[in-house]
Backbone as JSON, one array per atom type, in Angstrom:
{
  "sequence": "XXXXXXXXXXXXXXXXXXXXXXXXXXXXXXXXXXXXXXXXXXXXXXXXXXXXXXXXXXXXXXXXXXXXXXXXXXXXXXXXXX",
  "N": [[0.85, -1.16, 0.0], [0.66, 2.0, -1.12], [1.67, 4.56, 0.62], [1.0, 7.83, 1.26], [2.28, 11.27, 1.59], [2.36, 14.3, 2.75], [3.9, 17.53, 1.51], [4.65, 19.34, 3.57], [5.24, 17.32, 6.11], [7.63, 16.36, 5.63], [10.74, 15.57, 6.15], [13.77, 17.43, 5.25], [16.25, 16.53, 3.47], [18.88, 16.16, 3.06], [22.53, 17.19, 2.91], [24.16, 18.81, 3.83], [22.39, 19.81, 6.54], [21.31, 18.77, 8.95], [19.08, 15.82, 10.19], [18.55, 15.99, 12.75], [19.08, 18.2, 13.42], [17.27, 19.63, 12.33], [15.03, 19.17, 13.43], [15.26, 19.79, 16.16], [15.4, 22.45, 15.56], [12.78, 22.99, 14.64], [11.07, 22.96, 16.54], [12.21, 24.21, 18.76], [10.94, 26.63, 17.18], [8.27, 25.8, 17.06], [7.53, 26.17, 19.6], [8.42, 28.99, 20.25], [5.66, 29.63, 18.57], [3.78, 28.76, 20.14], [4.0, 30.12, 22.3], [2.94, 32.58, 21.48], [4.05, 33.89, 19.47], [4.72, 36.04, 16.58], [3.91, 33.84, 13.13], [6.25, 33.6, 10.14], [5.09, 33.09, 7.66], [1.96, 32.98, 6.51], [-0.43, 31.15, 7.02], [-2.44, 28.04, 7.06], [-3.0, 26.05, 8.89], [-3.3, 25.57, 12.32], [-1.63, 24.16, 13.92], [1.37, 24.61, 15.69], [3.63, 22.87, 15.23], [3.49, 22.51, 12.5], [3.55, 24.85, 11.03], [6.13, 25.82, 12.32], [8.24, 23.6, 10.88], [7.55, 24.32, 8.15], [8.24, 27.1, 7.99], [11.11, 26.6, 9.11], [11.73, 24.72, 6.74], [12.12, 26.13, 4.75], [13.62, 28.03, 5.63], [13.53, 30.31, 6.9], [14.15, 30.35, 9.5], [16.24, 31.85, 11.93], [19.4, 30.44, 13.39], [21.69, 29.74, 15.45], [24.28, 27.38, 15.33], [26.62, 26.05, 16.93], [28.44, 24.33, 17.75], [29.3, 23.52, 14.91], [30.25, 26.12, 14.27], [32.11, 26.37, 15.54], [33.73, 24.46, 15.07], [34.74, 25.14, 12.24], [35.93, 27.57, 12.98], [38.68, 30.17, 13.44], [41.84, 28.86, 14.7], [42.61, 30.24, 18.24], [45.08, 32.7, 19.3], [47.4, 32.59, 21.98], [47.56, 35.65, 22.98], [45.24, 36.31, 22.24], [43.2, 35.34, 23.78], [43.58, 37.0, 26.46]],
  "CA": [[0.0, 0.0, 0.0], [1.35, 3.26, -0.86], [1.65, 5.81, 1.73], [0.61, 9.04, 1.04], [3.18, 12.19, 2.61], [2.48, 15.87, 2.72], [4.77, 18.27, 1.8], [4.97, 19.75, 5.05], [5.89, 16.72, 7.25], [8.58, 15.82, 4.5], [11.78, 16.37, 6.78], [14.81, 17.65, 4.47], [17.24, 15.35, 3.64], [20.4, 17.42, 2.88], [23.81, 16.92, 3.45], [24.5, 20.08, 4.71], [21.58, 20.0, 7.29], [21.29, 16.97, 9.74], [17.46, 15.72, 10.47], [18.35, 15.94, 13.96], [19.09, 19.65, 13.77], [15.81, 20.31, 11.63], [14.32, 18.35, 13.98], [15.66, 20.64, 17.22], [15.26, 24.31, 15.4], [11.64, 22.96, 14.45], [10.87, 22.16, 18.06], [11.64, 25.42, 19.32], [10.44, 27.12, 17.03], [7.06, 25.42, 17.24], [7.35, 26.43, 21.13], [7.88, 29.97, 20.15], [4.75, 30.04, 17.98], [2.52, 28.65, 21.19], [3.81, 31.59, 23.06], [2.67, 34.05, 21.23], [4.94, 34.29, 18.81], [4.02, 35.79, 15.03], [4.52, 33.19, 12.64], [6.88, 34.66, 9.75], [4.12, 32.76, 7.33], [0.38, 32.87, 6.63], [-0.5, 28.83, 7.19], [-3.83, 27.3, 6.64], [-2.94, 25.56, 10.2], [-3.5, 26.01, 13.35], [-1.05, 23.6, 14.67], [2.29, 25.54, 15.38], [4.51, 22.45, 14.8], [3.21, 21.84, 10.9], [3.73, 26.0, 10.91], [7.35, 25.51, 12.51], [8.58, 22.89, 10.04], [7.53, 24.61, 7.25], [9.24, 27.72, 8.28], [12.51, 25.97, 9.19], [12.74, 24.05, 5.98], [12.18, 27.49, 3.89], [15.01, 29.05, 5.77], [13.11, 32.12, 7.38], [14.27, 30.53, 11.23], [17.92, 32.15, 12.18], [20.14, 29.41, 14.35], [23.38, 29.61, 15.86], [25.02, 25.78, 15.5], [27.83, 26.37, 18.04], [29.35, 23.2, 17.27], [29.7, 23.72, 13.39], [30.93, 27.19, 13.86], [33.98, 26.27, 16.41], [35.16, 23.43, 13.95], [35.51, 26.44, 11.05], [36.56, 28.88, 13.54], [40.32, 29.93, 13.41], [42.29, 28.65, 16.3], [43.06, 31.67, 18.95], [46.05, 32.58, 19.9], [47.53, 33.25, 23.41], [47.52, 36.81, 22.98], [43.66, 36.78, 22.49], [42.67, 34.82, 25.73], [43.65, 37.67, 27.96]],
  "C": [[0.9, 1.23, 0.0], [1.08, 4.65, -0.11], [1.74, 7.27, 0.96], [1.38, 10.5, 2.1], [2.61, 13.09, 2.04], [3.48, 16.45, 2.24], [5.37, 18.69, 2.74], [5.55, 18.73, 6.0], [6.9, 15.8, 6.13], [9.71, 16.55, 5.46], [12.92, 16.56, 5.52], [15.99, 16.68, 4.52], [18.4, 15.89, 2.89], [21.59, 17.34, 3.77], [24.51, 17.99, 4.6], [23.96, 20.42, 6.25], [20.97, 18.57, 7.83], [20.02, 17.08, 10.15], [17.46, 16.14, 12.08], [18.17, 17.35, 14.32], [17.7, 20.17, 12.85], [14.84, 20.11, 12.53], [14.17, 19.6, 15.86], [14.9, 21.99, 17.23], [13.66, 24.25, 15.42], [10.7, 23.16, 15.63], [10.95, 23.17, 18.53], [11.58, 26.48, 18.72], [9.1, 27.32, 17.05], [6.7, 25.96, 18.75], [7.42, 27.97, 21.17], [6.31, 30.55, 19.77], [3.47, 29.59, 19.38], [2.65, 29.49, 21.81], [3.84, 32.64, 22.79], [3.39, 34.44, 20.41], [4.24, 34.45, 17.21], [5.09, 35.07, 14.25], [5.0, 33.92, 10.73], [5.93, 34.23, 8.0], [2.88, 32.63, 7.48], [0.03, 31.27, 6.59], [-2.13, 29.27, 7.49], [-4.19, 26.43, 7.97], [-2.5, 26.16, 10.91], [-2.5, 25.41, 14.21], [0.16, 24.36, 14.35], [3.39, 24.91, 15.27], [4.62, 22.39, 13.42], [3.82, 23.48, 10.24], [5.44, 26.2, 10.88], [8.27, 25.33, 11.44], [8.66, 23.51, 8.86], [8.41, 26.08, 7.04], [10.91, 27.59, 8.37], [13.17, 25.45, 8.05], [12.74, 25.05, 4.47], [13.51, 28.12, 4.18], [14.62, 30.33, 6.25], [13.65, 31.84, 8.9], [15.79, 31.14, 11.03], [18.34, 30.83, 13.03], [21.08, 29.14, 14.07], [23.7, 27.85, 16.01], [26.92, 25.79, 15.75], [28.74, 25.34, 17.55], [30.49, 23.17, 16.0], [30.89, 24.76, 13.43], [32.48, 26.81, 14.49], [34.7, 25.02, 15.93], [35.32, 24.27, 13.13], [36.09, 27.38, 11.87], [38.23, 28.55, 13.13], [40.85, 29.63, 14.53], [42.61, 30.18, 17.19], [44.5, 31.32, 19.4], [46.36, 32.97, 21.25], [47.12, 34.88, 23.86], [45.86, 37.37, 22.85], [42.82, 36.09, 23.41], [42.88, 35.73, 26.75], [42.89, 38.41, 28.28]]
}
């Protein structure tokens, strides 16, 4: 039987962008939108994870990935620790 998917709960599957971290930003961004938060799309739903998701995998959320950045960072040197 073939299963039938949405667009919307289609997670991104991109090298660049790990499910786990779509999965994270989605999550609180969905937790912004219950508190009140305007969503940066007009949606047809009411639910603010399906809202989230669809936001996140457009590219309108911002998110710092601390990790990523301090493997490209440049190393510091002594002279900038003080």
């Amino acid at each position: 039987m073939a299963s039938t998917r949405s667009a919307v709960n289609v997670i991104p599957d991109d090298r660049e962008s790990s499910t786990y971290r779509f999965i994270i930003v989605a999550a609180k961004r969905a937790r912004q939108l219950q508190n009140g938060a305007r969503s940066f799309l007009p949606s047809t739903s009411r639910k603010p994870t399906v809202a989230a998701m669809e936001e996140v995998r457009r590219g309108l959320v911002q998110y710092e990935d601390r990790i990523r950045d301090a493997e490209f960072a440049e190393p510091e040197t002594e002279a900038q620790n003080i």
